[in-house]
C-alpha positions as a Python dict, from the first residue, in 0.01 Angstrom:
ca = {
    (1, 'X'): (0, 0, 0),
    (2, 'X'): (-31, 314, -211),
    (3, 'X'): (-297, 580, -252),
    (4, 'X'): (-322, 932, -415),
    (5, 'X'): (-274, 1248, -206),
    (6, 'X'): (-386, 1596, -299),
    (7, 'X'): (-127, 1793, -508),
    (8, 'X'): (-61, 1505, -726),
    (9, 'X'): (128, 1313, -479),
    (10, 'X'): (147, 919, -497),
    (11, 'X'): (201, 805, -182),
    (12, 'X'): (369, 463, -117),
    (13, 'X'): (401, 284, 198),
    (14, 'X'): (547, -60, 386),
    (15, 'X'): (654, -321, 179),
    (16, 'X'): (641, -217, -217),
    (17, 'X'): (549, -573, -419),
    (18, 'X'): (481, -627, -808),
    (19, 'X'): (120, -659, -695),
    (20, 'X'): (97, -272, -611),
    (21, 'X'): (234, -187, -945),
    (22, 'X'): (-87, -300, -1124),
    (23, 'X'): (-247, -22, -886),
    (24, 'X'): (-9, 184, -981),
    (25, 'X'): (-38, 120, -1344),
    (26, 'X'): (-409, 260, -1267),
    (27, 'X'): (-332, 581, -1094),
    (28, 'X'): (-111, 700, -1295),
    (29, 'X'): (-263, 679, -1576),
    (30, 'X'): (-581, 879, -1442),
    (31, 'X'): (-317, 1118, -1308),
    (32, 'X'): (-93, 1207, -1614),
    (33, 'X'): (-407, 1187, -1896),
    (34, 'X'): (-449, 1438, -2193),
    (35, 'X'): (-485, 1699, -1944),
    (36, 'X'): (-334, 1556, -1661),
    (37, 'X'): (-27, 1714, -1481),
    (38, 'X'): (289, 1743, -1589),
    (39, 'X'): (422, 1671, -1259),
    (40, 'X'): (378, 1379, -1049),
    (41, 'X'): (573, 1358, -693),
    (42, 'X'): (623, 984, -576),
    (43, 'X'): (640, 968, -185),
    (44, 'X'): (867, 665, -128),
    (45, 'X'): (913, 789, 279),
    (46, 'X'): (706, 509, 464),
    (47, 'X'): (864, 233, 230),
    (48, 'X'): (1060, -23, 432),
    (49, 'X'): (1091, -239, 206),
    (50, 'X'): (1094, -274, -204),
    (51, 'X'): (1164, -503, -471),
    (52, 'X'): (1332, -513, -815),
    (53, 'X'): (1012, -713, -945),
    (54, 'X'): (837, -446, -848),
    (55, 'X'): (1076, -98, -890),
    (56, 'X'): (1162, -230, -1246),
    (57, 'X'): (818, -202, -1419),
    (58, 'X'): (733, 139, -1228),
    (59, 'X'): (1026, 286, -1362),
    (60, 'X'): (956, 141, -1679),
    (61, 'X'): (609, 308, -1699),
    (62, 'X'): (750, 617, -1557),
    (63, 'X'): (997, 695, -1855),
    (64, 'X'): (701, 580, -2107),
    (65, 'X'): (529, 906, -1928),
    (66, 'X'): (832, 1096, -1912),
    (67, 'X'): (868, 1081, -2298),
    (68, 'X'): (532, 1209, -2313),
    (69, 'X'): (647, 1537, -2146),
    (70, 'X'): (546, 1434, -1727),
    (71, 'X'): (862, 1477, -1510),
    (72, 'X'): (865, 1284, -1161),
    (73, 'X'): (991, 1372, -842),
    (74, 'X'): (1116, 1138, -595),
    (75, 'X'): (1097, 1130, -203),
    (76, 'X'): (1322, 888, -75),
    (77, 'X'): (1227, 591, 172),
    (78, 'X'): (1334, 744, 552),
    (79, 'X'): (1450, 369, 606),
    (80, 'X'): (1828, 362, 592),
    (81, 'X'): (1816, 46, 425),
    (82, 'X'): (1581, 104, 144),
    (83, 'X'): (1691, 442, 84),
    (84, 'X'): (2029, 289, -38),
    (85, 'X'): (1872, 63, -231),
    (86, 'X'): (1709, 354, -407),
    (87, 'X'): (2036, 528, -476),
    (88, 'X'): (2280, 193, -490),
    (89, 'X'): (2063, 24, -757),
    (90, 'X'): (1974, 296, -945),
    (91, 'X'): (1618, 399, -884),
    (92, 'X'): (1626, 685, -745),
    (93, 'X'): (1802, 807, -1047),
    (94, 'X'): (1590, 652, -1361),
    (95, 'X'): (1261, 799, -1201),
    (96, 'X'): (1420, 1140, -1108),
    (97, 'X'): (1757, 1156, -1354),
    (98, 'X'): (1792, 1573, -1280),
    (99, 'X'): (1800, 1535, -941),
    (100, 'X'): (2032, 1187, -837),
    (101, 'X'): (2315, 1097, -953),
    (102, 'X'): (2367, 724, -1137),
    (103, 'X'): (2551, 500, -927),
    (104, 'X'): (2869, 391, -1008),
    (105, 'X'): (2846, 3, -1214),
    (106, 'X'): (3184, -127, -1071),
    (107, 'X'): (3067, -75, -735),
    (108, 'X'): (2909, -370, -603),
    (109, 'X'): (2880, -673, -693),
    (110, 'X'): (2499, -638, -831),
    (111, 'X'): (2412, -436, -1147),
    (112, 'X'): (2193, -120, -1114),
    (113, 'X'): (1898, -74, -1344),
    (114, 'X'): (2001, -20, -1709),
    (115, 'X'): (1789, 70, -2022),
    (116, 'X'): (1840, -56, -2357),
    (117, 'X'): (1651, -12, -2670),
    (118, 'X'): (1870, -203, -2939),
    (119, 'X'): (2070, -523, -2973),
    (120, 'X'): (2419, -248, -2926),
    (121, 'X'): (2304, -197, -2595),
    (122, 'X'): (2160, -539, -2515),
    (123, 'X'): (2473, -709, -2625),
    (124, 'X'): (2690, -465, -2362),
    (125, 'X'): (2435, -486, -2092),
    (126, 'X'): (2504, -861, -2150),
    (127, 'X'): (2870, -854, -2088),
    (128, 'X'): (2845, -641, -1807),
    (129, 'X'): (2634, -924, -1603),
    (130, 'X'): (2866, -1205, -1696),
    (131, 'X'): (3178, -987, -1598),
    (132, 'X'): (2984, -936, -1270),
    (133, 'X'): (2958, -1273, -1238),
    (134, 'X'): (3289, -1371, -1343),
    (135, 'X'): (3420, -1128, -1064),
    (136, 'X'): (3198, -1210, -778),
    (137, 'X'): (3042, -1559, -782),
    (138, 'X'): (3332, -1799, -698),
    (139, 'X'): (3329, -2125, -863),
    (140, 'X'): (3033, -2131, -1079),
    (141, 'X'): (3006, -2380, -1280),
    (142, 'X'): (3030, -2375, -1635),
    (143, 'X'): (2637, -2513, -1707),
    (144, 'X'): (2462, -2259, -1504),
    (145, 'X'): (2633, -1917, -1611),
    (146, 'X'): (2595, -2074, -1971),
    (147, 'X'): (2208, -2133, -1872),
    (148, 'X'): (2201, -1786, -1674),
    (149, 'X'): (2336, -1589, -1971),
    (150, 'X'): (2110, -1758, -2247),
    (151, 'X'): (1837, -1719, -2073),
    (152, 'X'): (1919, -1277, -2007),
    (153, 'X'): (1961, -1271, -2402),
    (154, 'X'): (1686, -1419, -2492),
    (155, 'X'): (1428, -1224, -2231),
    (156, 'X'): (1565, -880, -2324),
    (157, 'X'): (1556, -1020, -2750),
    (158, 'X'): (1193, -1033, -2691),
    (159, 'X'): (1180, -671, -2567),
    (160, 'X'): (1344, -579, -2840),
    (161, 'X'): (1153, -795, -3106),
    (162, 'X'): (796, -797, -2938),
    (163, 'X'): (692, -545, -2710),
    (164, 'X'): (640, -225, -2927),
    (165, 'X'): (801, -59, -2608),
    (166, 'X'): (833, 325, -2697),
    (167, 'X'): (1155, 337, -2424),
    (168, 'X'): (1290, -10, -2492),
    (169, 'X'): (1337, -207, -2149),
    (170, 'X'): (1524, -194, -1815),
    (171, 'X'): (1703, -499, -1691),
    (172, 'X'): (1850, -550, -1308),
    (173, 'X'): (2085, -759, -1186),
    (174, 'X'): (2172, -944, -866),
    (175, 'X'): (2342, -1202, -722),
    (176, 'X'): (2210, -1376, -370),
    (177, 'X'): (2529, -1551, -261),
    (178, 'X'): (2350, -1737, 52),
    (179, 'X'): (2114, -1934, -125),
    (180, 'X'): (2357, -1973, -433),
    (181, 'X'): (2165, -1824, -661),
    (182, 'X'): (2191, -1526, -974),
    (183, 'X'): (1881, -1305, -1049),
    (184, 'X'): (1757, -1069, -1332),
    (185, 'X'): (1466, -890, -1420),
    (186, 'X'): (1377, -723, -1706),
    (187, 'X'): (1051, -501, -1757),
    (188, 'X'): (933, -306, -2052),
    (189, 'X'): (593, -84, -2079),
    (190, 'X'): (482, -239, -2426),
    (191, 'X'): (204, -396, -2549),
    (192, 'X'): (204, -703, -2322),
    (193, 'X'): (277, -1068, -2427),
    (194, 'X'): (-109, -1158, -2422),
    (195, 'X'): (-144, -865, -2663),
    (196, 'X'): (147, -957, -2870),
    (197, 'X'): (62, -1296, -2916),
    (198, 'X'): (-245, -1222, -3005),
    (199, 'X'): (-147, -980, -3317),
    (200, 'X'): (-105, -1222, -3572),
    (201, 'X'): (-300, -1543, -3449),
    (202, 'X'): (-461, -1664, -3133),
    (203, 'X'): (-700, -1454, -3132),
    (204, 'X'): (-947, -1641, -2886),
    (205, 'X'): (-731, -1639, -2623),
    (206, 'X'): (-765, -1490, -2287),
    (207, 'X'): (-462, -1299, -2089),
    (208, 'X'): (-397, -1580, -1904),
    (209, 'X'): (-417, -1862, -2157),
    (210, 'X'): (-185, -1659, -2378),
    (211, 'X'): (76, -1689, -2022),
    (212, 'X'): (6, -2042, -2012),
    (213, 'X'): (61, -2087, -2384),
    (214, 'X'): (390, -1869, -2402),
    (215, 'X'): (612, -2029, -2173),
    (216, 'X'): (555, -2394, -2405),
    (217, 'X'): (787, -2485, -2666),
    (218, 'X'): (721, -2319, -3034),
    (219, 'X'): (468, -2069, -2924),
    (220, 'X'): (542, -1743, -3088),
    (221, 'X'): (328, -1445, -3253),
    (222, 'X'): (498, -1528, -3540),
    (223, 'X'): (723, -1770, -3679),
    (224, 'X'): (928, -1473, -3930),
    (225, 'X'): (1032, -1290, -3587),
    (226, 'X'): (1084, -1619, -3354),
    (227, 'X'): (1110, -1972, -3279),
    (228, 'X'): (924, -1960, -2927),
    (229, 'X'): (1195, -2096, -2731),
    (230, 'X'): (1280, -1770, -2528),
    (231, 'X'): (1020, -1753, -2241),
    (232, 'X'): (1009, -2180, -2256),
    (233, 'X'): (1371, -2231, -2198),
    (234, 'X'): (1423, -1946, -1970),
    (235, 'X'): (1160, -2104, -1734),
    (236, 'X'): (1312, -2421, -1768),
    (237, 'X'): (1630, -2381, -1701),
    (238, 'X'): (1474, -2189, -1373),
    (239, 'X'): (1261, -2478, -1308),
    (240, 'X'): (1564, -2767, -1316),
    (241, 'X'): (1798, -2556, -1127),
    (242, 'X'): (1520, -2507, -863),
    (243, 'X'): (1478, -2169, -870),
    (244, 'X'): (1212, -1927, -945),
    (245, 'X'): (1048, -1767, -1280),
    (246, 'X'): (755, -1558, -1287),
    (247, 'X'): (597, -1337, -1563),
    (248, 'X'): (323, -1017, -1517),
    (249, 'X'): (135, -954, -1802),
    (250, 'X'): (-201, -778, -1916),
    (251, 'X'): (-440, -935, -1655),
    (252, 'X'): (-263, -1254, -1600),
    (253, 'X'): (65, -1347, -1434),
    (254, 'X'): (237, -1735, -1398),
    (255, 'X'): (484, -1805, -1114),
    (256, 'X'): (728, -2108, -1016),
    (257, 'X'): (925, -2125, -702),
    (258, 'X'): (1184, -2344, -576),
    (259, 'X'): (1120, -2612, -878),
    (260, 'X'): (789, -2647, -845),
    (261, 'X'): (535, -2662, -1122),
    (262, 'X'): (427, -2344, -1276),
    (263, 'X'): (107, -2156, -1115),
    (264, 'X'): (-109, -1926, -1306),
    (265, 'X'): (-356, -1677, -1210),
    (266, 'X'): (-589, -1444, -1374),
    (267, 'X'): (-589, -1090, -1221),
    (268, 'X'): (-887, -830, -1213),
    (269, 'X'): (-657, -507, -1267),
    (270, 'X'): (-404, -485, -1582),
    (271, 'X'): (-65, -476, -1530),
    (272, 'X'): (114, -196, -1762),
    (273, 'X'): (378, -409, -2000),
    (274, 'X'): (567, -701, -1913),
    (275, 'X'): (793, -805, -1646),
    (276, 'X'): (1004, -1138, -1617),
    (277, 'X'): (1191, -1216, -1337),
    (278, 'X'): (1442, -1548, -1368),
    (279, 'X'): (1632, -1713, -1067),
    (280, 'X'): (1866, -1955, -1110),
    (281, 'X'): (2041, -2181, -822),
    (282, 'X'): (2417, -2242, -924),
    (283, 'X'): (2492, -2503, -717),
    (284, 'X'): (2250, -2742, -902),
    (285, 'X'): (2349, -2612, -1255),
    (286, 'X'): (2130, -2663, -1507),
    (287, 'X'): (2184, -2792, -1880),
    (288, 'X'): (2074, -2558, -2132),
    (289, 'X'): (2087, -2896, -2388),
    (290, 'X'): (1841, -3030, -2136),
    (291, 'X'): (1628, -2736, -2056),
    (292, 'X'): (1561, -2646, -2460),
    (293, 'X'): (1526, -3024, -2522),
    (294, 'X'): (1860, -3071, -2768),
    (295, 'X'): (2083, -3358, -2809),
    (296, 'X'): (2369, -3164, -2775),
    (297, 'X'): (2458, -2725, -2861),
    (298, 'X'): (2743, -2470, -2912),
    (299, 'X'): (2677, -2215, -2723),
    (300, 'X'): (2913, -1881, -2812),
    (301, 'X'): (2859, -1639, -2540),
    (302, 'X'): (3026, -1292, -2546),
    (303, 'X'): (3325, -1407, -2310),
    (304, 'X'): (3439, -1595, -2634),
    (305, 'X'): (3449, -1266, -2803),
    (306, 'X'): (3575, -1057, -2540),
    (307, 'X'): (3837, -1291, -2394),
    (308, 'X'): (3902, -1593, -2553),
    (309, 'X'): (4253, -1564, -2793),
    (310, 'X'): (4367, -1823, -3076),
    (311, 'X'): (4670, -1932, -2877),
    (312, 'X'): (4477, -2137, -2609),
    (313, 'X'): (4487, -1869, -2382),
    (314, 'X'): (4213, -1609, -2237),
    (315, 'X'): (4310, -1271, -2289),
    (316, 'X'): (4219, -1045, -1917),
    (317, 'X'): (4340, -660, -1905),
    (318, 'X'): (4382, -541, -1633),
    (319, 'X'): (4309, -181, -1667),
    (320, 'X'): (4030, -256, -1848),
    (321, 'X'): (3877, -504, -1607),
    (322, 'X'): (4047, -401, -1268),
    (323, 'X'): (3869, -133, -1069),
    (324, 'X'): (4226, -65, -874),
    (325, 'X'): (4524, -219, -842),
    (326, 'X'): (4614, -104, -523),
    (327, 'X'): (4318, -272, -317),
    (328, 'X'): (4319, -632, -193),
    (329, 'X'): (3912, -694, -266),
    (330, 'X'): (4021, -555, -668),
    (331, 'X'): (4225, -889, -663),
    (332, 'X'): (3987, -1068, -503),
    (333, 'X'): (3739, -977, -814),
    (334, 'X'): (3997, -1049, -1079),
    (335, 'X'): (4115, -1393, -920),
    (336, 'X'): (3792, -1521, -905),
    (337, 'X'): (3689, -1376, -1250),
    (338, 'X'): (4020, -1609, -1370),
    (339, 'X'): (3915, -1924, -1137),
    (340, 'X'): (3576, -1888, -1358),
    (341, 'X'): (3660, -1849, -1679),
    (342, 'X'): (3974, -2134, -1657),
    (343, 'X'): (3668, -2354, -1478),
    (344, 'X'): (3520, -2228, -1799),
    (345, 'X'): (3778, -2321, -2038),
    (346, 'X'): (3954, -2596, -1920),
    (347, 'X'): (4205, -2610, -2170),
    (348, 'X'): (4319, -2272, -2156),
    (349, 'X'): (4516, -2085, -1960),
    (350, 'X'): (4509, -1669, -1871),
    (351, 'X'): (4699, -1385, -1989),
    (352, 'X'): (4745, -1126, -1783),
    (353, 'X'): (4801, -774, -2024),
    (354, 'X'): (4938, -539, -1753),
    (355, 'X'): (5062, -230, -1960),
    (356, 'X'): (4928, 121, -1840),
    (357, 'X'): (4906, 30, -1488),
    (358, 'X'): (5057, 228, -1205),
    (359, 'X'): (5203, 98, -908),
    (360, 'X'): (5047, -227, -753),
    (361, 'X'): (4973, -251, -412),
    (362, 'X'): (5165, -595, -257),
    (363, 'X'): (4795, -658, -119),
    (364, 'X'): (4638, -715, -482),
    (365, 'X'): (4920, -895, -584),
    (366, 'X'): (4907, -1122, -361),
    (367, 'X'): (4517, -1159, -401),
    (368, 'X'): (4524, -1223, -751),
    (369, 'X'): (4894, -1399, -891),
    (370, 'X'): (4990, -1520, -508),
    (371, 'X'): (4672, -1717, -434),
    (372, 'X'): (4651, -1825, -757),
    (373, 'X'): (4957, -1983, -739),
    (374, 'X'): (4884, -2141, -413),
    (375, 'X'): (4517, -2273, -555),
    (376, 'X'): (4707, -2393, -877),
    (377, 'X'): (5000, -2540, -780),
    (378, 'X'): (5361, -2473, -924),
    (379, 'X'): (5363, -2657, -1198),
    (380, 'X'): (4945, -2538, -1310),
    (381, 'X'): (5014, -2182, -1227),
    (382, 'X'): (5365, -2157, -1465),
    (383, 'X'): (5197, -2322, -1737),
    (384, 'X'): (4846, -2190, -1698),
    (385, 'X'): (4944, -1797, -1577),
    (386, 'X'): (5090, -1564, -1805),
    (387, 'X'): (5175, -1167, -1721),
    (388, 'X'): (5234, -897, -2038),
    (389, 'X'): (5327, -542, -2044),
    (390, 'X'): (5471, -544, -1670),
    (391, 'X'): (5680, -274, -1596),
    (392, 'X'): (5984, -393, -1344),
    (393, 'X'): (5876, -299, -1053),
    (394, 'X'): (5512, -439, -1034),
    (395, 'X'): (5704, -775, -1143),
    (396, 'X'): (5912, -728, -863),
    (397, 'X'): (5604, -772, -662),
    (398, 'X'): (5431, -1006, -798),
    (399, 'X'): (5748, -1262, -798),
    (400, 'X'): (5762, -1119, -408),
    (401, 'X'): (5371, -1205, -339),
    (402, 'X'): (5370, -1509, -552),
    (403, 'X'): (5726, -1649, -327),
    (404, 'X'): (5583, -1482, -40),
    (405, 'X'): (5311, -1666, -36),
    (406, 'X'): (5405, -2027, -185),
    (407, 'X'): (5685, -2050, 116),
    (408, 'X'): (5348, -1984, 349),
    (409, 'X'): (5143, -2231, 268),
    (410, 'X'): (5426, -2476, 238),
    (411, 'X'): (5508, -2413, 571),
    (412, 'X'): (5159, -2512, 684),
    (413, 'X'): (5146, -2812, 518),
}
């Protein structure tokens, strides 16, 4: 629910949805007009509950506005649990950026809302999801992240490309670990697909035909900027993993859940820019061959470029990558980011570049090189596992860790 208050207050309450941000998209507007304020409070107190789908495209509009000069002020939700969603992923801090802090983006195994306005910033954005993934996801297989990460190029491309957005677009990331699934949405406050597909050719078409229409193979504004294969294999590769894609657009907005077929519906209030939310289920990994129709692909992500060596072997720093080395979940991150990337790579094995480290804790050694060992095997973990730029004594430990624990779990076999 949301409504205006006196004193140019919007007031939001219960459960916030995508749906209210098309009433939102209204208010606003009629609030921060030629002569509208320049100051807009948003009263997020009675929320118990919110939504990326939803935060993603306020915030979206809200920096289109705060371009134009109109600064917002936030109350946070008095619900414990929403109100560190507002400050853990970020929101609090895009809508009101002089009063909270960003959070941290190692923290966590989601990432918080980030902007980007170029392919620089797309490309790290990018990166930063997959090493998220890499860290926290355990044994994903190598179709879906492949699927997963082709799919967050392409949507935030066509922000880039298409949407005439003045602030570029925001893009959140999450992982739901119980139903085996990785999420992102990404929002902008352009023109609208409807509106963009409709620039060039298409003319005749209605908000939600041009929905229908955009998620099909080869439909693009124009063939110079694309090949329309963005929005269609993004929602396929949702739809045979059985998960869920949806799109909100002008006065139209399609939705698939679960693997079934797509839904579309025409909507009587227009919703500011476009949002596209896309769930995949890793644990019935798609083909990306199979979702864009092709015989057979190369796909080059970024982990070829940031890890990937001509030896054979993947390249992992730890200072770069490690948040600590002196905590036993900071192993826990980096093993399973290895597990990944040698599922990944079969062929290959891992170097380990340890130089400007300080002291490591016995408890991340054994996280990382001891349980690797143990998950290898002997013979796997010599060949496969390689340490650089150790100083002595953090070799001492790991040879301690890895023994340590190899004379464990031969005892309990």
């Amino acid at each position: 629910m949301i409504r205006i208050n006196p004193d140019n207050v919007i007031v939001f309450d219960n459960t916030l949805t995508i749906y209210e941000i098309r009433k939102f998209g209204g208010f606003v507007k009629n609030l921060a007009g030629d002569s509208g304020p320049r100051n807009i409070t948003l009263d997020f107190s009675g929320i118990s509950k919110a939504f990326p789908g939803a935060m993603l495209p306020l915030i979206a509009n809200c920096a289109a506005l705060q371009k134009r000069g109109v600064s917002f002020f936030v109350t946070l939700p008095k619900n414990q649990f929403s109100r560190r969603l507002f400050l853990n992923c970020g929101w609090a801090h895009a809508l009101n950026p002089e009063y909270f802090e960003a959070p941290e983006m190692r923290d966590g195994d989601h990432l918080p809302v980030r902007r980007f306005a170029d392919a620089t910033e797309q490309d790290t954005i990018v990166k930063d999801v997959i090493a998220k993934i890499l860290r926290n996801v355990p044994y994903l297989e190598r179709n879906a992240l492949d699927g997963f990460e082709w799919s967050l190029i392409e949507i935030c491309d066509n922000v880039i490309n298409h949407s005439q957005s003045q602030v570029g677009g925001y893009v959140q990331f999450s992982p739901h670990k119980t139903a085996k699934e990785i999420e992102f949405i990404v929002s902008d406050c352009g023109i609208g697909i409807p509106e963009s597909l409709r620039s060039i050719r298409n003319r005749e078409w209605s908000d939600l035909t041009a929905l229908q229409q955009c998620v099909k193979k080869g439909v693009t504004r124009d063939t110079a900027y694309g090949q329309g294969n963005g929005l269609f294999g993004s929602y396929r590769v949702a739809e045979l993993s059985g998960g869920t894609f949806s799109i909100n657009s002008g006065f139209a907005h399609l939705n698939a859940r679960d693997g079934q077929p797509l839904e579309s519906y025409e909507d009587n209030i227009v919703f500011p820019g476009t949002t596209v939310l896309c769930r995949i289920n890793y644990s019935r990994p798609p083909v990306l061959a199979q979702a864009l129709h092709l015989d057979a692909y190369e796909f080059h992500s970024p982990l070829e470029n940031n890890y990937l060596q001509d030896c054979g072997f993947l390249r992992v720093r730890l200072a770069d990558e490690a948040s600590s080395v002196g905590s036993r979940h900071a192993g826990l991150e980096i093993r399973n980011m290895g597990t990944n990337m040698m599922a990944r790579y079969a062929a290959h094995g891992i170097v380990f570049e340890c130089s400007g480290l300080g002291v490591m804790s016995s408890s991340f050694a054994d996280e990382l090189f001891g349980k690797l060992a143990v998950s290898l095997g002997v013979d796997d973990y010599k060949k496969k596992i390689r340490i650089s730029g150790i100083s002595s004594l953090n070799s001492n430990i790991v040879n301690m860790a890895v023994c340590e624990r190899l004379a464990e779990a031969s005892k309990n076999r």
